[in-house]
N, C-alpha and C positions, 0 to 999 in steps of 0.2 A: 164809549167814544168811537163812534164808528169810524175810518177812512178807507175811502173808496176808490180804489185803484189805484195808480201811479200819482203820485202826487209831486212836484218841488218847489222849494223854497219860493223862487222868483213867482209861481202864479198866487202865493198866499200874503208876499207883500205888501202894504198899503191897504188888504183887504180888509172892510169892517166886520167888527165882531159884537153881534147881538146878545144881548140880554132875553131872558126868556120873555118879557113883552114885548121882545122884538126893538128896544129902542139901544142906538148905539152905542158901545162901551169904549169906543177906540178905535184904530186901523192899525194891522198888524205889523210893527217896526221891528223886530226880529224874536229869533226862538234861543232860548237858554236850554244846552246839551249837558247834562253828565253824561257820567260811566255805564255802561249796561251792559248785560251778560244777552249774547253774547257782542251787540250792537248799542252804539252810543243810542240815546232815545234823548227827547223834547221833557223836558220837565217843566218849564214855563211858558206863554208868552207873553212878549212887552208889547204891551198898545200904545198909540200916542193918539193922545186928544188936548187940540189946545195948547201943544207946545209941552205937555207933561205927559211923562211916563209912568205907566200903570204895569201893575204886573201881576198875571191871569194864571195862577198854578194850570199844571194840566188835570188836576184832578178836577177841577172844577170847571173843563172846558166839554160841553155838550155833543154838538154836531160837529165835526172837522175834517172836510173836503174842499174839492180846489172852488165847490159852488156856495159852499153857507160855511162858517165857522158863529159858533153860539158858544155861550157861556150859561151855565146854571146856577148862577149869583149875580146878584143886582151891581148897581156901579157903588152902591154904598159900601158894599163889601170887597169892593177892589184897593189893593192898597197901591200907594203909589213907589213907583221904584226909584232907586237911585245907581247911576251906570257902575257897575265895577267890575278894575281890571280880573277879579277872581275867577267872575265867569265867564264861558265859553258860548261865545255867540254865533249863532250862524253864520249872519248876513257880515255882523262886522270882524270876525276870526276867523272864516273859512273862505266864506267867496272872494275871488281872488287872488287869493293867499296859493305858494305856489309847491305844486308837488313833483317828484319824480317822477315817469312814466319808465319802468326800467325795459319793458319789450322794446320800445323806442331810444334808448336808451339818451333823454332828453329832458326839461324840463316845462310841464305845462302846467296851465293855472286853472284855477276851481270856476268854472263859470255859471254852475248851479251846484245843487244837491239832492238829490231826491229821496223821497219819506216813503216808508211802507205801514202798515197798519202789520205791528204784532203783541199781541197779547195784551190788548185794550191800550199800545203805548206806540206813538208817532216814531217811527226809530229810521235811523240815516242809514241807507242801505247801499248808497254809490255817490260819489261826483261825476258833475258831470263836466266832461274836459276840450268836448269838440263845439263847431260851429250852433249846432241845435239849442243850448244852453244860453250862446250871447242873443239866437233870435229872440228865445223865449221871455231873456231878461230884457229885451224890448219891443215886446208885444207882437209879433211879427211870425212867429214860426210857422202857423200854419199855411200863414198869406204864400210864405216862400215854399212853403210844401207845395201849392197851387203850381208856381211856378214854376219849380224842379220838377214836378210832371207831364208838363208842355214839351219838355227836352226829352220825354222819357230817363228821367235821373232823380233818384231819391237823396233825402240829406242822410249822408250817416248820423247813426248813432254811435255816441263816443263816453261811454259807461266804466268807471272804475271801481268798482263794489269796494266798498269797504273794509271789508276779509283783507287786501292787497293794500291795504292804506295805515301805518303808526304813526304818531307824531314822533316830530326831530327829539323833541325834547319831552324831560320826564311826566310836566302838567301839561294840560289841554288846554293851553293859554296863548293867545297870539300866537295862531297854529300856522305851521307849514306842515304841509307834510307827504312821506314819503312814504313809500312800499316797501316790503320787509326788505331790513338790511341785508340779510343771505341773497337775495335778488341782485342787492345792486353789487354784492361784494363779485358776483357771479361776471359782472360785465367785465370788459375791455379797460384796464387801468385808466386808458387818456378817454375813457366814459367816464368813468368817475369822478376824474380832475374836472371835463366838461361842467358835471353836473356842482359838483362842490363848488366851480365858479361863479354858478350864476346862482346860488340861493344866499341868501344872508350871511355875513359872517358867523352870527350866534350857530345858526342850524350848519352853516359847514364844517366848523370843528366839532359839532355835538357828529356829524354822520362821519365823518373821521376819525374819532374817537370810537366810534363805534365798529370799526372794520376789523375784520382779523388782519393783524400786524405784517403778516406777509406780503395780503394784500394791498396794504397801509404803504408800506414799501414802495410798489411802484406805481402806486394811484400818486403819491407824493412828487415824485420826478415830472410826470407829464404838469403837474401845475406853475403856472407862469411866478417870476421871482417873490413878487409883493406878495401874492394870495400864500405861497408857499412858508413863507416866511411869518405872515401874521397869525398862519394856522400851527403853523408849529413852535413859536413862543408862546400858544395859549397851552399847551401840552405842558406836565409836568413832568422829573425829569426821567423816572423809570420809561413809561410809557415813548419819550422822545429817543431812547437809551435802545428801548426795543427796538425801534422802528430803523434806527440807523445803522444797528447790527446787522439786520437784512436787508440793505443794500447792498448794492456792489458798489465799490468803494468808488469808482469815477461817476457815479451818481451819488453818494457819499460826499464826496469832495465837491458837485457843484451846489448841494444841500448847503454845507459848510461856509461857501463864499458870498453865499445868498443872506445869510443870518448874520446878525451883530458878533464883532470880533467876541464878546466876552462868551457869547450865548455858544458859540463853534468849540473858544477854548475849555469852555465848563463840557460839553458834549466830545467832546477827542479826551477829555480826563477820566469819561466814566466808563468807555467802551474797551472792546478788550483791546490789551495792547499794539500786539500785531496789527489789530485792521486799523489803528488809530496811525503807526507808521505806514500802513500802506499809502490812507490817505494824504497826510503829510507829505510820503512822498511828490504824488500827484499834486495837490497845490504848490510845490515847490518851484514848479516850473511856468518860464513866460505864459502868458495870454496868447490866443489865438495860436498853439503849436501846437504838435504833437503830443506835444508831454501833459499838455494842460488835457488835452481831448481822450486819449489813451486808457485803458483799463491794465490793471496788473493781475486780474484773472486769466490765463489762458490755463490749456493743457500742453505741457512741456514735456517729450519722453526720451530715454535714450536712443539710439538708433540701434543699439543690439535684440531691440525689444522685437519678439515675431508679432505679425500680426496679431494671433490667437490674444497672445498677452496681451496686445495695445488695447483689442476691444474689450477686455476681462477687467481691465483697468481703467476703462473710460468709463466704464457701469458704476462704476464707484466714485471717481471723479468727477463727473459731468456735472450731475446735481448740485455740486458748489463752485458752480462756473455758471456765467451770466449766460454766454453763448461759446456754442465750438462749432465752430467752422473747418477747423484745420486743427492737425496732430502739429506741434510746433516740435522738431527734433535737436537736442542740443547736446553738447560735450561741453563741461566745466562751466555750462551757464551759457554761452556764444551758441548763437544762431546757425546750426550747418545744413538744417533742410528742412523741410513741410509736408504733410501728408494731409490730404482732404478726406473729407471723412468715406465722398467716395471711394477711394483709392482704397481705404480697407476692408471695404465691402465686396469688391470686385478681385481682391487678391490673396492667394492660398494662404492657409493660416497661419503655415510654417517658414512662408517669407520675412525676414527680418523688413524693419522698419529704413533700412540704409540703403535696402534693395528698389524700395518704390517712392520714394521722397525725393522732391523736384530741389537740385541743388540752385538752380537758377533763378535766385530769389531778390522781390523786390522790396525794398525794405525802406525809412525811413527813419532819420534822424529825432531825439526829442526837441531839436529846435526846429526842424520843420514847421514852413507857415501850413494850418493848415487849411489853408485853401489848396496849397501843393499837393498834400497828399489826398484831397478830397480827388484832384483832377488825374492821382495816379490813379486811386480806385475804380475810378470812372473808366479807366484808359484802360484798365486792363480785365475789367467787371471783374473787380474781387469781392469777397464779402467781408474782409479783414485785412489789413495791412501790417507787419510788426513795425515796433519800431527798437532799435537798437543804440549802443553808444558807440563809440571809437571804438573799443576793443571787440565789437562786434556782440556782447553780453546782450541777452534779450529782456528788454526792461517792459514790455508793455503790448499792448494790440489797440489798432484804431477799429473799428468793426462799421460797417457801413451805415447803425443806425443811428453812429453820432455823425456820421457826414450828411444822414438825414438834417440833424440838429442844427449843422450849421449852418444848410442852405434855406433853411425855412427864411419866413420875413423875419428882420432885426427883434421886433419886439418877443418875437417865441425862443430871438438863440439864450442859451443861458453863459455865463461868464463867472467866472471861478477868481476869488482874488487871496491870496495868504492871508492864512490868519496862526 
């Protein structure tokens, strides 16, 4: 069964398919795919003639190029098909059907497919995802090559080989599909969210479910309430259990207020306890303040500490802190000074921590509106704000990339309610 040269989908469409007298058996309505080592490969084609479907094994398919496709059995020995969801169709499972691009780190859709001839079997060797694809699937490609060289401009080619391509899910049915997960886990969390947005629900908890849990974590936050929410009551409850253990609890807590009361309280019962009170704490407090906005990660030290030690002890610390911006210096909890991380990099080792920490500090209440303190951060280009209570005890840090949060448009801020 020879094929000769690049061949796809879209030029073998509609094409008819001769009998060895040459009389016709059908015109090509699409190719049924298995599994194949190491590429999916064509194991049938369905013909339509007359409103019925026929189905053309490929073992019994002759000549198969984008110029003659032949069959080596009569029409008498054609049986006729009937559609099922089981198998995996080109035309009607892949084209259009949408995949991840993770170099782009975006979503684009199958606009052909292309066949290669190996080892006597038609086998799928790329999609195809750029402009070339939608000419070819209307007839037109080479016309606009004509064209694109008037301008001295050629049409890319926009090739996704296969090798780069799984599906979302465990059968090759009603396919989406994506490039290996290591790829995508590799991207920018609020990529991921991007990407988990705009494909199906089904395949977006299957590609979330699929992520290492850390990354799980903060691909989870960047997603808007609804999506967040209906992807994570599809989780079951270890898996949901893992994911909220590695958060940092004021992302933690706007997970929480985003999900059904019962679904938060069943999720703060299974985690450890500590970070179940931390969060609590942080819902505790009004909307739109300080306290709702806040995290209770920071790094807090004494001020007897010398440099040498702060940084000996940040190495160790740091890693279960979301962000550090600032040494936060304190006596019996209350807030007496700040050291930047500059500050200890630029100062002898044996300098205590009391000696370089700015006592002149600005700070913010947990009821703070926080648009206030969005406009102090602003005022004073911090990267972090604390905030404190009456006695001056340091409860918390606002950090500049939730004042990101909050100035975005309405439908991206998120909102935290008790539960």
């Amino acid at each position: 069964m020879p094929l000769f040269g690049e061949v796809f989908v879209s030029e073998l469409i509609k094409m008819p398919v001769l009998d060895p007298m040459g009389e016709e058996l059908g015109a090509v309505k699409d190719f049924i795919v298995i599994k194949g080592e190491p590429l999916p490969r064509v194991s049938a084609l369905i013909l339509e003639k007359r409103k019925k479907q026929f189905l053309l094994e490929w073992d019994n398919v002759g000549i198969f190029n984008r110029r003659i496709i032949s069959s080596n059995i009569y029409a008498s020995k054609v049986e006729l098909y009937e559609p099922s969801d089981d198998d995996l169709m080109i035309a009607r499972d892949i084209l259009d059907k949408q995949i991840v691009d993770a170099n782009g780190a975006k979503v684009v859709r199958v606009n052909d497919v292309k066949l290669e001839g190996q080892n006597s079997n038609a086998c799928l060797v790329a999609v195809d995802v750029g402009i070339r694809g939608i000419l070819r699937r209307i007839g037109i490609e080479r016309k606009s090559e004509d064209i694109y060289r008037i301008f001295g401009k050629t049409i890319p080619h926009n090739l996704i080989r296969w090798g780069y391509i799984q599906p979302l899910e465990p059968r090759l049915t009603t396919i989406s599909l994506i490039v290996p997960r290591q790829m995508i886990s590799d991207l920018h969390p609020a990529d991921i969210a991007d990407i988990i947005s705009k494909v199906p629900h089904e395949q977006g908890v299957a590609l979330f479910k699929g992520l290492d849990p850390d990354v799980a974590a903060e691909a989870l936050h960047e997603l808007e309430a609804n999506i967040k929410r209906s992807i994570f009551e599809s989780l079951d409850k270890d898996l949901a259990t893992d994911v909220v253990e590695r958060m940092p609890p004021d992302e933690a807590a706007d997970l929480m207020s985003d999900l059904e009361s019962y679904k938060a309280k069943e999720l703060l019962e299974s985690i450890e306890k500590d970070e179940a009170e931390d969060i609590q704490e942080l819902l505790a407090h009004e909307e739109d303040t300080a306290g709702r906005l806040m995290t209770n990660q920071f790094i807090a030290y004494s001020a007897e500490l010398t440099v040498q030690e702060a940084i000996e002890k940040l190495r160790i610390d740091s890693p279960d802190v979301e962000t550090v911006y600032y040494i936060y210096i304190v006596k019996d909890e209350k807030l007496i000074g700040i050291a930047s991380l500059r500050d200890l990099i630029l100062s002898s080792p044996a300098v205590r921590l009391s000696e370089i920490m700015e006592t002149k500090l600005k700070t913010v209440s947990p009821d703070t509106n926080q648009l206030a303190v969005a406009e102090l951060i602003s005022k004073y280009n911090l990267f972090a704000i604390p905030v404190i209570d009456e006695e001056g005890n340091l409860l918390g840090i606002v950090t500049i990339d939730d004042i990101i949060d909050i100035l975005l448009p309405s439908s991206s801020k998120k909102k935290r309610r008790s539960v």
